[in-house]
Steps between C-alpha positions, in 0.01 A plus 500: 500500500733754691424326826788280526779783519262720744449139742866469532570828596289433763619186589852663528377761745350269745806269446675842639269565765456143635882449518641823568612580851549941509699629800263576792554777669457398856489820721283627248224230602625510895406876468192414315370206738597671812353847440161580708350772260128340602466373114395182662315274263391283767088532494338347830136357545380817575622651163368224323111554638539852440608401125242286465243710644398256837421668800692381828225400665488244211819356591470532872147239467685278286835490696442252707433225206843543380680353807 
């Protein structure tokens, strides 16, 4: 029976989130988006067979389908 009082709390947070617009710190994210520390979370084909445990041979053969 308590669930009313604990669903409008909630309610009131995401209200506050949703609507609220906190002061961005803009050089903060230039620094952040223009740094080159190699943390690159950008994974290419290659990375993805080796994840997934293909061989390159495997997508070498198959290559040519995929044009």
């Amino acid at each position: 029976m308590g669930r009313g009082r604990a669903k409008a709390k909630q309610t009131k947070v995401a209200r506050e989130l949703k609507y609220s617009s906190p002061a961005t710190d803009y050089a903060a994210l230039q620094r952040e988006l223009s740094s080159d520390n190699g943390d690159s979370h950008h994974v290419g084909e290659r990375d993805r067979a080796d994840d997934a445990g293909i061989d390159d041979a495997g997508i070498d053969e198959y290559g040519e389908y995929s044009r």
